[in-house]
N, C-alpha and C positions, 0 to 999 in steps of 0.2 A: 441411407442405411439406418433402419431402426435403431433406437438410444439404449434400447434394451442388449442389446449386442447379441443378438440372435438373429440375423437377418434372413428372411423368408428365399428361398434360393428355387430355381426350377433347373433342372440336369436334363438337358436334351439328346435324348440318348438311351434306352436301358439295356444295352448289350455287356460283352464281357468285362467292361470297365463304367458305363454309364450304372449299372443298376450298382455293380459296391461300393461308386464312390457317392449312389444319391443315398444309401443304406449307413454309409460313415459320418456324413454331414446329421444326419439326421437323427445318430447315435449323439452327435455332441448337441442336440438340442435345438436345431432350426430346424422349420417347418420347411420338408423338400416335396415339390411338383415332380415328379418325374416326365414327361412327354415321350413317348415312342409312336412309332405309325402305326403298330399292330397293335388291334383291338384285343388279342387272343394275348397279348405279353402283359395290354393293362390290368384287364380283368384277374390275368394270373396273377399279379404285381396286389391289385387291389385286394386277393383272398389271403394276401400275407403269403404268398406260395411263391416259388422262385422256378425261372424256365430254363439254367444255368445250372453246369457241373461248378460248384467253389466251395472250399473248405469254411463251415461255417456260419456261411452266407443264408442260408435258411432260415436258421434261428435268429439271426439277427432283422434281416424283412419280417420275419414273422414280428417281433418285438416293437420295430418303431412303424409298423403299419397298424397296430393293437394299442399304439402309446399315440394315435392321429399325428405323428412325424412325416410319416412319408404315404405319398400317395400317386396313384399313377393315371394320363389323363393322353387324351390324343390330341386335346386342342390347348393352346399356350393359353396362359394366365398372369397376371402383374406380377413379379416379381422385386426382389433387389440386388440379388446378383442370379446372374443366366451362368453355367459351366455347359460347353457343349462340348458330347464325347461320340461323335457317329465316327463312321469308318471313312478311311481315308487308299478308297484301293488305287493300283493302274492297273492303266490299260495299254495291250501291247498291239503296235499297229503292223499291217505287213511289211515295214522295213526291221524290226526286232524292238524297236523303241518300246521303252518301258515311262509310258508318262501316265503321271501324278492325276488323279481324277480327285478336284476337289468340290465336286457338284452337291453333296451331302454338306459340308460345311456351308457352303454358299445358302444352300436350300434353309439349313437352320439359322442360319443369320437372318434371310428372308423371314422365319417365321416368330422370331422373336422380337424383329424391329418394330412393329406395329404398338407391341405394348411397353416399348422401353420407355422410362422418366428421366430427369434429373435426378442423379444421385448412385444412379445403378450402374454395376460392376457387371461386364461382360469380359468370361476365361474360355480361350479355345483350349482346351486338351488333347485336341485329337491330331496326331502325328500328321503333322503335314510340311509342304514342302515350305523354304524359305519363300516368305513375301505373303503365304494365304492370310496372317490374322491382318497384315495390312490392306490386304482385298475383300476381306469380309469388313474392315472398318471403312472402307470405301462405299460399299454397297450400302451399308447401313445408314451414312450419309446422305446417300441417294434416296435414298427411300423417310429418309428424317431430313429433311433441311431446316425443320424447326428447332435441334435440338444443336448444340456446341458440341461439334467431333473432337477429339485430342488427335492432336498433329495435323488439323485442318485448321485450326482458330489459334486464333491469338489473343483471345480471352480466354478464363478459366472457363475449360470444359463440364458439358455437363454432364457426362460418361464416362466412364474408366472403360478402356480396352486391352485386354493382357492376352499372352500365351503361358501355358505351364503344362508342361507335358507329365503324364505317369512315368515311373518306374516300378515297374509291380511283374514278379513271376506267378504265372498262372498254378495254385495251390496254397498261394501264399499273398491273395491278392489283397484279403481286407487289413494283414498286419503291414505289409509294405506303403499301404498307402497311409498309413497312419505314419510308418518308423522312418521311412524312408525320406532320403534330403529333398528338397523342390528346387528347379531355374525355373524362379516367375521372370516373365519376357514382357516389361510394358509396353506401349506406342508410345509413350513417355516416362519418365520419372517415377510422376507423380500417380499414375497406371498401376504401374508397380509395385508402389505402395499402398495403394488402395485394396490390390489385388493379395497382397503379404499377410493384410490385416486378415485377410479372411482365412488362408489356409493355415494359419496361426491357430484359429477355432478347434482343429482335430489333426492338424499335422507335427508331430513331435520330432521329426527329422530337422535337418537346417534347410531355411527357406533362404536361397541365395535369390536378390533382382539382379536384372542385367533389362538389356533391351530384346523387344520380339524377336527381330530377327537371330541375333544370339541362341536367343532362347528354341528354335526353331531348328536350327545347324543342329546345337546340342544334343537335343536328342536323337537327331538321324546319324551323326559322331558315333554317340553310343551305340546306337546297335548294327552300322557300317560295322568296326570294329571288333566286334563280336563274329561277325560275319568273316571277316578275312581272316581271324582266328580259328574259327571251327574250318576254312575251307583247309587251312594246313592241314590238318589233321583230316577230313575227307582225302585228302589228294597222299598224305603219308600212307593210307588204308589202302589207297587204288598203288600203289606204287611196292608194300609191301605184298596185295597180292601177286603180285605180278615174281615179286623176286621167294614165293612160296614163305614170309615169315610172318609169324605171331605180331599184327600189330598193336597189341594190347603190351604184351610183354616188351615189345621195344620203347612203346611210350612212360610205361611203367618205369622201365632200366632211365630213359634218359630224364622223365621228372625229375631222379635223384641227383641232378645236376642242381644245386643253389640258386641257377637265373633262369632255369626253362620250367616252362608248365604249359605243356600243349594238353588242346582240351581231348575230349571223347569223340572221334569219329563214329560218324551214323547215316542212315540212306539217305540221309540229305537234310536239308535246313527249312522248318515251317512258321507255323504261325504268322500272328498278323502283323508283329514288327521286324524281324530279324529277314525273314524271306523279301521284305515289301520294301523298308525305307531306304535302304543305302543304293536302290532306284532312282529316290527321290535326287539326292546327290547326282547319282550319275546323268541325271536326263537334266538339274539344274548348268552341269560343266563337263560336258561331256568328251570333251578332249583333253581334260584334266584327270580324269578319274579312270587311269588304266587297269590299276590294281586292285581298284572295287569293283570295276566292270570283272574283272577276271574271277574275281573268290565269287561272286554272284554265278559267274559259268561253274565253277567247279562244284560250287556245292548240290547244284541242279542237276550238273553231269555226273555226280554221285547215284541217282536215284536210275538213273540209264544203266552205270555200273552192276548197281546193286539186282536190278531186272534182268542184265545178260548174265549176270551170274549163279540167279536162282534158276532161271531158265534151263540153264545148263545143268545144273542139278538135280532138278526134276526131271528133262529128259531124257538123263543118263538111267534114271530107274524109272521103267514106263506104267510100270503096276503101283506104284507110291500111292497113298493117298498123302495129300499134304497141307497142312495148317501154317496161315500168316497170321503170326502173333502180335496184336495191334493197329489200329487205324489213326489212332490220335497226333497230333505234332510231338506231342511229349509228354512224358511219365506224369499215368495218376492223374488225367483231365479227360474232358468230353469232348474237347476243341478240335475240329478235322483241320481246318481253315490251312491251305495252303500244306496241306500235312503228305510229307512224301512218303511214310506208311503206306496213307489211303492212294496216293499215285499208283506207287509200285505194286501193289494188292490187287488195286483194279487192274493192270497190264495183268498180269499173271493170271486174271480172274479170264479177260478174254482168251487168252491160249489155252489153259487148262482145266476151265468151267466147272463140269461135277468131281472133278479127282481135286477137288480145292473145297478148303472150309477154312473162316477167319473168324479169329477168336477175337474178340473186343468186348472188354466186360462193363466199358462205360457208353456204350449204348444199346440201345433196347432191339433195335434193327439196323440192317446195313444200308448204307446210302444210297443212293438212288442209280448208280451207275452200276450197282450189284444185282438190279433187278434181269430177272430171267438170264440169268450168267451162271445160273445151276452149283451157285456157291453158297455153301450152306453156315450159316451163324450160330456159330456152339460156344461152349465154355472150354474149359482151359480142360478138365479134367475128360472129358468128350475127346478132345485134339490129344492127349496123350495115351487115351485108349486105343482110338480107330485109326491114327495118322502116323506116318512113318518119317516123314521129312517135317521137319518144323525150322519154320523160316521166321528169325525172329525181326520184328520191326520195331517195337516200339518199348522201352524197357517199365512197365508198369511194377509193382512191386508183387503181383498175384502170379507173373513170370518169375521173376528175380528167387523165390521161396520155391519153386520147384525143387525137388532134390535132386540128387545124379542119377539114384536107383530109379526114378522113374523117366528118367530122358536117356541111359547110357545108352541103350538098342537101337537109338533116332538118330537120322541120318539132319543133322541141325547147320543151318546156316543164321548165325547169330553179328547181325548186325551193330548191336546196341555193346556189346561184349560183358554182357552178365553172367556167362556162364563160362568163367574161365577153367571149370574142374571137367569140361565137356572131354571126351576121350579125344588126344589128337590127331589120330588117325582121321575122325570125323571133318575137324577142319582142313587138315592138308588134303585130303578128298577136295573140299569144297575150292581150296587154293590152286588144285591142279585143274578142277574142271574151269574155275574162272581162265588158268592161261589158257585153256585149248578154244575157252570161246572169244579172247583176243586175237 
């Protein structure tokens, strides 16, 4: 690593977390490579332009692509520390098995091994199952036998190999990754340490080591957790409608208990980690893991819910027009990925084609499953003139500031529960038609 303490770094990667953490690095003053395989992300990347919904994030690429910091390329180049951020999805085979596809890490390891030295820092980031940074340090062995592996040699190696996973909420991605604590996970110790030193350079949270594998649980821990949390609270919503009561107001009344704090039930649970890893878990020990496997069912079978219920609503009024408010995973982003909005939106889209229009004000057009399905893409202010049922999905804050005067007349099925002054008449409708389609 350079004496100057700026080490040259390449981020393989520029998706929802590879492009702001190569955009951070680069703010504290090393020169970052970006690498992506689209031509159309470098070139974007390269005009100081950004292909991502993130608070911020613009004017900052704008900044250190203008200051020669950062730069984006499709073929790898020497480095001193490699940080790789690709996706890490699964795949579900016809028995239900949800296993772990880590062919994107593997593939980035391949493409970095050729130009690895002595001396260079290699950090996987990307949420994966326990054991991948020790199979990516295996391959890279195979493919270097020239060079001293860590945890393969009993000489001092000539490589650092770590894991360090993000924590960052989507709107808030380039302050978390700066404020927020780090589990660096070495193959070693001394990995580690190596690895400390550098997110040291722009990380002001606490950077705890532990070992990879440690370090790998941890974060699938974390958003496991989260997951069996929010499925309470899905499965209280289906169980409140059923018994006709306000589940907002009963979560409200029981907050005020000093040990409970059940979250906000909604159509279901998305994005690329909270929907995805505590899979990873379950497919690592799968007769261990009853109760992840289960809050992974309910929160899914929430979005089924949520479909029989709108169903029932719109075809209790057959003249309705009606508006889904939202496509995104969550408030105030462009991110579809796994987003049970966009599930639920499109089922609804097949059954009731032109009496449907979906309001999404973070993108420009609807996806691709909305084509010729005679559902038409309007704004917020459109959906509250022409449409009569508005079925809320996603709580953005250009919903949220609606007033009462302009939604009292609307027959509203409100998912996200932002509109608690809605008339309740309106939801006990919405509560009696979900039991009769039970």
């Amino acid at each position: 690593m350079k004496s100057d303490n700026k080490p040259s770094v390449c981020v393989v990667g520029l998706g929802y977390i590879g492009l702001p953490t190569a955009a951070v690095i680069a703010r504290a003053g090393c020169k970052v490579l970006g690498l992506d395989v689209s031509q159309k992300v470098v070139d974007t990347i390269n005009r100081g332009e950004i292909h991502i919904e993130e608070v911020d994030l613009d004017g900052l690429v704008q900044g250190v692509v203008a200051r020669g910091l950062l730069s984006a390329a499709i073929e790898v180049a020497p480095a001193d520390v490699f940080v790789i951020a690709v996706p890490t999805p699964f795949e579900t085979n016809e028995t239900g098995d949800h296993a772990p596809d880590i062919s994107y890490v593997l593939a980035a390891g391949r493409t970095i091994a050729p130009v690895l030295k002595a001396g260079d820092v290699v950090i996987l980031e990307s949420t994966s199952p326990v054991g991948t940074t020790e199979k990516m340090r295996d391959m890279i062995a195979e493919m270097r036998p020239d060079l001293k592996i860590p945890g393969l040699t009993r000489e001092t190696p000539d490589i650092s190999i770590a894991y360090c996973p993000e924590r960052v909420l989507p709107g808030r991605i380039l302050e978390e990754l700066t404020n927020n604590d780090r589990s660096i996970g070495g193959i070693t110790p001394r990995c580690a340490r190596k690895a400390l030193a550098f997110y040291k350079r722009f990380v002001r949270g606490e950077c705890v080591t532990t070992d990879a594998r440690a370090a790998e649980m941890t974060k699938l821990v974390e958003n496991a957790y989260r997951d069996v949390n929010i499925a309470f609270a899905n499965e209280l919503s289906i169980v409140a409608d059923r018994m006709g009561l306000d589940v907002w107001e009963v979560i409200r009344l029981a907050n005020r208990h000093p040990r409970v704090n059940i979250l906000s039930p909604g159509p279901g649970v998305g994005g690329h980690c909270i929907a995805v890893d505590p899979w990873f878990i379950v497919h690592s020990a799968p007769e261990e893991t009853p109760l992840i496997r289960t809050a992974r069912g309910v929160n899914d079978g929430k979005m089924h819910h949520v479909i029989a219920k709108a169903e029932a609503l719109v075809e209790a009024h057959p003249d309705a027009r009606v508006a889904c408010l939202g496509l995104a995973f969550k408030a105030n982003i462009d991110d579809f990925r796994e987003s049970p909005a966009r599930f639920v939106a499109s089922r609804l889209a097949r059954k009731f084609g032109n009496r449907m229009s979906v309001v999404e004000p973070y993108a420009d057009e609807l996806p691709l499953e909305f084509t010729d399905s005679g559902v038409t893409h309007i704004d917020v202010d459109e959906a509250l003139e022409t449409c009569d049922i508005l079925i809320v999905l996603v709580d953005h804050d250009v919903f949220r500031v609606v007033p009462l005067a302009e939604r009292a007349d609307k027959l509203v099925y409100d998912t996200r529960g932002i509109w608690p002054d809605q008339p309740r008449v309106v939801r006990e409708e919405s509560a009696k038609l979900a039991l009769a389609a039970g």
